[in-house]
C-alpha positions in Angstrom: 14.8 37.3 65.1 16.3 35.6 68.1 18.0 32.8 67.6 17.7 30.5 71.5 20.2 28.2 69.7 22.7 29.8 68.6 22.3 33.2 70.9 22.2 35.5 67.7 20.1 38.2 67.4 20.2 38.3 63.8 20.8 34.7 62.0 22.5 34.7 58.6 20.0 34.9 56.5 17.0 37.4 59.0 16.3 40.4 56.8 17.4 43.4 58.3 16.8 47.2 56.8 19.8 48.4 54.7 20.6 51.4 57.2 21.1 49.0 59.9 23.3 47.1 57.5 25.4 49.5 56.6 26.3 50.7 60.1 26.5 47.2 61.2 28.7 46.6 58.3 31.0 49.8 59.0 31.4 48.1 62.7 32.3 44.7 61.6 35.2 46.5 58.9 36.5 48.9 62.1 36.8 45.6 64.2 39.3 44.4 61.5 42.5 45.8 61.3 43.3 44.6 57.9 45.6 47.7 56.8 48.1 46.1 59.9 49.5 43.4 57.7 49.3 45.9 54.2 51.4 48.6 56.2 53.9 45.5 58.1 55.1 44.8 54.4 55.7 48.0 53.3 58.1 48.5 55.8 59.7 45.4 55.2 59.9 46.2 51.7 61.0 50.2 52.5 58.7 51.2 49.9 57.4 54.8 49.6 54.4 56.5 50.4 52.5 56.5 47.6 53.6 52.5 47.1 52.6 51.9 50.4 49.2 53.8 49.6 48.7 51.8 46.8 48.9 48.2 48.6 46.5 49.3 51.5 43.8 50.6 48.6 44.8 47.5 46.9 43.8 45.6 49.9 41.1 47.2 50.7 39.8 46.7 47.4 41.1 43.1 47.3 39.1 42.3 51.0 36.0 43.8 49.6 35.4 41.9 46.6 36.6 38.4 48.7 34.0 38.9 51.0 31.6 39.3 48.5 32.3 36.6 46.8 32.3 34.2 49.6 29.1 35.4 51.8 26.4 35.0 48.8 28.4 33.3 45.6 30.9 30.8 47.5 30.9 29.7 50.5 27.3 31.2 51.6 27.7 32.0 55.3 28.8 35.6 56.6 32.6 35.3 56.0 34.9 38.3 55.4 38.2 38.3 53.7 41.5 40.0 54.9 44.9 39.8 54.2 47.0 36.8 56.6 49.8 37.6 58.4 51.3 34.2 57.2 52.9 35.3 54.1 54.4 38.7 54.6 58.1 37.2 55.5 58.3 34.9 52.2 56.1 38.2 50.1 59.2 40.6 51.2 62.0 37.4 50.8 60.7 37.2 47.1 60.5 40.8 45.8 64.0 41.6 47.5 65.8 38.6 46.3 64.2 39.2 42.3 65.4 42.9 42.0 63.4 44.6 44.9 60.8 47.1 43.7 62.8 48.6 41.1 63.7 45.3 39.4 61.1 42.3 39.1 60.6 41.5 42.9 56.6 42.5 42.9 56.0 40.6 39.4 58.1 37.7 40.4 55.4 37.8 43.4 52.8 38.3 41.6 53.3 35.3 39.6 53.7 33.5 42.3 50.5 33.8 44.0 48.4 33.7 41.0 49.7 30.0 40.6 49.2 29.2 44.4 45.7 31.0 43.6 44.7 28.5 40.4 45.6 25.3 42.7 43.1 26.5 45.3 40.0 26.9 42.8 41.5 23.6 41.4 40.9 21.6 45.2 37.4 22.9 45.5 36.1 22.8 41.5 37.4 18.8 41.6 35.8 18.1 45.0 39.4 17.0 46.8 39.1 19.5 49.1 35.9 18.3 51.0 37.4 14.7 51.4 40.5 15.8 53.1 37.8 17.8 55.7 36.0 15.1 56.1 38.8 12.6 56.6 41.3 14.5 58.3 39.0 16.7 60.4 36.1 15.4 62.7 34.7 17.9 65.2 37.1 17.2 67.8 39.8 18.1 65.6 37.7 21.3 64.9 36.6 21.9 67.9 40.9 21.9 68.7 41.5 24.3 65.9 39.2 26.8 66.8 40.0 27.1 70.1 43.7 27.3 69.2 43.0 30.0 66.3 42.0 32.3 69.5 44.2 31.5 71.7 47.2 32.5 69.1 45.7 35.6 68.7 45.6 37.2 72.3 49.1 37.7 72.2 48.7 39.6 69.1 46.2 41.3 70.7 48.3 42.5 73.2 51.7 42.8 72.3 51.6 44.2 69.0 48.7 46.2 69.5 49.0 47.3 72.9 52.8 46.9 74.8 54.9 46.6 72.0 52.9 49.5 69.9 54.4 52.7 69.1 53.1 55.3 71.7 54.2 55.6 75.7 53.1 51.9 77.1 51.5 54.1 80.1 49.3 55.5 77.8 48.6 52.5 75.4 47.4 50.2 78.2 44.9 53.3 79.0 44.0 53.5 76.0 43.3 49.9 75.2 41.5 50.1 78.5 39.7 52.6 78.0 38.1 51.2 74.6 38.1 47.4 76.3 35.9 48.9 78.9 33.5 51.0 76.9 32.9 47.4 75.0 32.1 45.8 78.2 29.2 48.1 79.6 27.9 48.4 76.6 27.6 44.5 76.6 26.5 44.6 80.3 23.6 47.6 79.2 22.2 45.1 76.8 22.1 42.2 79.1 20.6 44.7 81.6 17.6 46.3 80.2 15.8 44.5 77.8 14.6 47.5 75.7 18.0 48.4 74.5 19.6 45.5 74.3 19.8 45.1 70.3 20.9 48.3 70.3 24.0 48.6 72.6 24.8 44.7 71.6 24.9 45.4 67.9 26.9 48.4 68.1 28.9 47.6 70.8 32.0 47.6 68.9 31.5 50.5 67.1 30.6 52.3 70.6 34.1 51.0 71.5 36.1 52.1 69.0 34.7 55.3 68.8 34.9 56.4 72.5 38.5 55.0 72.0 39.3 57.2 69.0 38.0 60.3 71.1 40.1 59.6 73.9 43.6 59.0 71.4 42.4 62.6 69.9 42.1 64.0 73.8 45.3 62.0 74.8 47.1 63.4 71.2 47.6 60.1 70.2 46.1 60.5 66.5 47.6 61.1 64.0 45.4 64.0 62.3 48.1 65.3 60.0 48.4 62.2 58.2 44.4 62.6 57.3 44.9 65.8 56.2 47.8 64.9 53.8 45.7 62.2 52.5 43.7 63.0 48.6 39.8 62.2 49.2 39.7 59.4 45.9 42.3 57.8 44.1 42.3 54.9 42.3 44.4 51.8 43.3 47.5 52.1 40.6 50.1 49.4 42.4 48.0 46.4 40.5 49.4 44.2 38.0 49.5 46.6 35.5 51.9 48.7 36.9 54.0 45.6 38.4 53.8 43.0 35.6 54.2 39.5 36.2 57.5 36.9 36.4 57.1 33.6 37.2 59.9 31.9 38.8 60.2 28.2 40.0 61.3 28.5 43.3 59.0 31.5 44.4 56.4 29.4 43.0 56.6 26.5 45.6 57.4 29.2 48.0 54.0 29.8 47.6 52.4 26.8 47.2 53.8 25.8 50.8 52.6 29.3 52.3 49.1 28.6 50.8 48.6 24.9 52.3 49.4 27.3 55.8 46.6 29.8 54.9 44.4 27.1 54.1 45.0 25.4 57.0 44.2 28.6 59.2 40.9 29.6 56.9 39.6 25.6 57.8 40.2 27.3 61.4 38.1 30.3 60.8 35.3 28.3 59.0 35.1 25.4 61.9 34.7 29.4 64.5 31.7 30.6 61.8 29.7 27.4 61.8 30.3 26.7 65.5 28.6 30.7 66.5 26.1 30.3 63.9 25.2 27.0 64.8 25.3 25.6 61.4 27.4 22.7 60.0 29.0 23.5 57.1 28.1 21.2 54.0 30.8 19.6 51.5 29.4 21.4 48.9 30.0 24.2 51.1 33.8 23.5 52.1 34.1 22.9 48.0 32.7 25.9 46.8 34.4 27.8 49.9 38.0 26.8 48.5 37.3 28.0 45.0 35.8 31.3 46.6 39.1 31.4 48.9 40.9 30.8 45.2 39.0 33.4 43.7 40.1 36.0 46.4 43.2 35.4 46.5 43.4 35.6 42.5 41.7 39.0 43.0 44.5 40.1 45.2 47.3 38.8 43.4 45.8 41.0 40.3 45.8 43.8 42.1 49.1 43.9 43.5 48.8 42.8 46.8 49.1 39.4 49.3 46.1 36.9 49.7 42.9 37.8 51.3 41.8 34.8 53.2 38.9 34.1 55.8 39.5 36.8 58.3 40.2 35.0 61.9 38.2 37.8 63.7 34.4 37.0 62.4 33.5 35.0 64.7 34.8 37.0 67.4 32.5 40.0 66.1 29.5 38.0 66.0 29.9 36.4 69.0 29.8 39.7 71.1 27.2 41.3 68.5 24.8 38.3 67.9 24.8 39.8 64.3 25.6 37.2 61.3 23.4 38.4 58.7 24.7 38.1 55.4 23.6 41.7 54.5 26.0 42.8 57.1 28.4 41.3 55.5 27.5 42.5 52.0 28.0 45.8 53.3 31.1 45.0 55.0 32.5 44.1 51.5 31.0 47.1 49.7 32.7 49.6 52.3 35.8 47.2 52.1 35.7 48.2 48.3 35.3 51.8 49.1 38.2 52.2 51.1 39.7 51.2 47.9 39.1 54.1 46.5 38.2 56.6 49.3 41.5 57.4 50.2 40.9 59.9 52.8 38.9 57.5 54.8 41.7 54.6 54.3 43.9 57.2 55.6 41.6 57.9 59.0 41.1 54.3 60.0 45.2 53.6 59.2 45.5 56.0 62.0 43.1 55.2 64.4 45.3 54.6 67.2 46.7 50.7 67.8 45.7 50.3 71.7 42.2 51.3 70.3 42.2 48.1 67.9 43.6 46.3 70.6 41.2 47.0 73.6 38.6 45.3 71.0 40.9 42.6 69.4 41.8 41.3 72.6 38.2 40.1 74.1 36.8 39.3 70.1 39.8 36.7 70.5 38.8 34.9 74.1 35.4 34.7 72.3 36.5 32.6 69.5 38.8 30.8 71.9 35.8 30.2 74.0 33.6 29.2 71.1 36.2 26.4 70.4 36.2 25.0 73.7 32.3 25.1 73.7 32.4 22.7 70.3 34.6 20.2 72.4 32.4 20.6 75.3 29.2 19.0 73.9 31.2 15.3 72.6 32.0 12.7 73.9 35.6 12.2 74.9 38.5 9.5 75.3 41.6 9.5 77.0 43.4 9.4 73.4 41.5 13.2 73.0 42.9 14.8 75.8 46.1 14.5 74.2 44.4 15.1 70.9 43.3 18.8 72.5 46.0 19.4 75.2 49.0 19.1 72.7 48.3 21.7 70.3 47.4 24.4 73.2 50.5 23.2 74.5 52.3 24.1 70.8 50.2 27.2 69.9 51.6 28.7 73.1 55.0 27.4 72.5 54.9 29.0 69.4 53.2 32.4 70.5 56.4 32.5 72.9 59.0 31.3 70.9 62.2 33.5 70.8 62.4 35.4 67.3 65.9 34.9 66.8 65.2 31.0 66.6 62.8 31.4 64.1 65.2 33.2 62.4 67.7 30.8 62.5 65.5 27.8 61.2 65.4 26.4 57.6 63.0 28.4 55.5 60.2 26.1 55.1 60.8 25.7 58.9 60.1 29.2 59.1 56.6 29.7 57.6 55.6 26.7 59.6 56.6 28.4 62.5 55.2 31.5 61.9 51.7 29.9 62.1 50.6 29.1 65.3 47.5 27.6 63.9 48.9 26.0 61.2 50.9 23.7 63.4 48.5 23.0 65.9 45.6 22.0 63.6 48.5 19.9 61.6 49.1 18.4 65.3 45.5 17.5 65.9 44.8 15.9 62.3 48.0 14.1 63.2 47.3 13.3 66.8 43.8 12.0 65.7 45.1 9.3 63.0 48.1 8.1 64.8 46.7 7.5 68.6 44.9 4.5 69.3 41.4 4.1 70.1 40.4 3.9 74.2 37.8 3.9 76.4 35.1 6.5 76.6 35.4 8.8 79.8 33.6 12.0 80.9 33.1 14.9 78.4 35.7 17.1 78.8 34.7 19.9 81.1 35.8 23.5 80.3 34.3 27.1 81.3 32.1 29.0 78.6 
């Protein structure tokens, strides 16, 4: 099953046995904190537990169904679906200013995304979507937006998950050390001896997480009451149903705007996927992809909860496992689904300590950022594409630092754009690439993978 191309051990479409699967599944869910955003809107929303249990199985449920869809209907590469960050300011802006949670605020939402939804399976069913790829972005413009998608997410990594997380910092950057090392010897075993290499690679960050876990429990950094508290099965009951649905004009472009954003981070994620797999994707492909992206998002909206989108960590997790079966991912949607109803178990990853997520989430993003900068690596350049690359690295870290209080202080639209690192720096690139005129070839750039 080696793959000398690509450096996989399992490509996306090498049989594997379903045990294997399922653990290698369960991994690739644990590497993804997906009930982070669920949980961030809850608060910002000051809803009560058993609404803010509802969203996460909502979620949950919502991820798991996306990332079926997309892996062997849609899109057709290993692909899982979480909820973005991106939206969660304008989701909490809507349902507060329509009558909060007691009024129409979540319908008022939910209408909203379900027409944001529709446009999305519109782009890819009429074949627009692929033309604007293929027009607006050529692999250097790819190559750009990958390694940007990584590099916006080590601060996330490490301030949100690590300094800035609840807990004594002391302890959180032990913790997150802790986990971060485990990953790395168990990388370094499977590089070392050859006999357990699939082993200790594939389930190195599972092996991670779960010395990390240990340690939070030693350290009494987990929470074990909120387990406990927690019923085994429920099912989800903050959907549609319970919400109904509003539509309203202006929460409606609201939303159109935040989904050009999303889609401009999942072109991102899709440019990390085919650049670890080695595979270029197709226009079919991006076509169908959108209307699976659509169809997820759809899914969510039903349910009662934000858009699940192409989840910015895949190719992070493959990179450092060399697995991207597609039966991994299968398996990563069916637990994804269980969680939806399992609600003890939703409850026990919820509280799996943040510096343990982080340890992992920090090194799975230098591998996409790496995996970018390998895609520009192999063309040949210009001196028009060193501005084409340097200027959105220059505005993804801008953004990453920018003070909060002058986001907060910017005009709305303003503010979703900067919210979205990636957004802007791939609408930089696309931009950079049309408008700057044509030189002489130099060297290819040279970079460190």
């Amino acid at each position: 099953m080696e793959n000398n191309k690509s450096n996989l051990l399992v490509g996306p479409d090498d049989k594997i046995g379903l045990g294997e699967a399922g653990f290698l599944g369960l991994q690739h869910v644990l590497a993804m904190d997906i009930y982070v955003p669920p949980i961030v809107l809850a608060g910002m929303m000051a809803m009560g537990l058993g609404d803010q249990m509802g969203l996460l199985q909502s979620t949950f449920l919502a991820a798991g169904i996306g990332t079926i869809l997309q892996t062997f209907f849609f899109m057709k590469m290993p692909v899982s679906q979480g909820p973005s960050f991106v939206p969660l300011g304008a989701a909490a802006g809507v349902v507060l200013a329509s009558g909060g949670l007691k009024g129409n605020g979540m319908g008022t939402l939910i209408g909203a995304l379900l027409i944001g939804s529709i446009i999305l399976i519109i782009l890819g069913a009429t074949g627009v979507f692929q033309k604007i790829i293929n027009k607006l972005v050529p692999a250097m413009v790819g190559g750009t937006i990958i390694t940007c998608v990584g590099l916006s997410l080590i601060p996330t990594a490490l301030n949100s998950n690590i300094f800035n997380a609840p807990g004594n910092i002391d302890k959180n950057i032990i913790l997150a050390s802790i986990t971060a090392l485990t990953l790395v010897i168990s990388v370094g075993i499977s590089l070392k001896f050859p006999k357990v290499r699939r082993f200790f690679r594939t389930s190195s960050i599972i092996l991670a997480l779960g010395v990390g876990t240990l340690v939070s429990s030693m350290m009494g950094m987990f929470d074990w009451k909120t387990v406990a508290d927690a019923a085994w099965f429920g099912l989800p009951q903050r959907t549609i149903f319970h919400w109904g649905i509003n539509f309203s004009p202006s929460a409606i472009i609201t939303f159109i705007i935040i989904y050009a954003v999303i889609t401009t981070e999942t072109t991102g994620t899709w440019f990390a996927m085919g650049a670890v797999t080695n595979h270029k994707i197709t226009d079919k492909q991006w076509n169908h992809g959108i209307i699976g992206e659509g169809l997820s998002c759809l899914v969510a909206a039903l349910l009662g909860t934000t858009p699940v989108t192409g989840y910015s960590t895949n190719a992070g997790v493959i990179s450092i496992t060399g697995v991207a079966s597609k039966r991994v991912f299968l398996f990563a949607g069916i637990w994804f689904s269980i969680l939806g109803f399992f609600s003890k178990l939703s409850a026990f990853l919820a509280a799996i300590p943040a510096p343990v997520i982080g340890g992992v989430f920090a090194i799975i993003t230098v591998t996409i950022m790496l995996n970018g900068l390998n895609v520009i690596r192999g063309l040949e350049t210009t001196d028009r594409d060193l501005y084409i690359i340097g200027l959105p690295i220059v505005l993804t870290l801008a953004l990453v630092l920018l003070p909060a209080n002058v986001t907060k202080n910017a005009p709305q639209i303003l503010q979703y754009l900067l919210g979205s690192p990636i957004a802007v720096a791939a609408i930089a690139a696309i931009i950079l690439n049309l408008v700057m005129p044509k030189s002489r070839k130099t060297s290819k750039v040279e970079t460190v993978a």
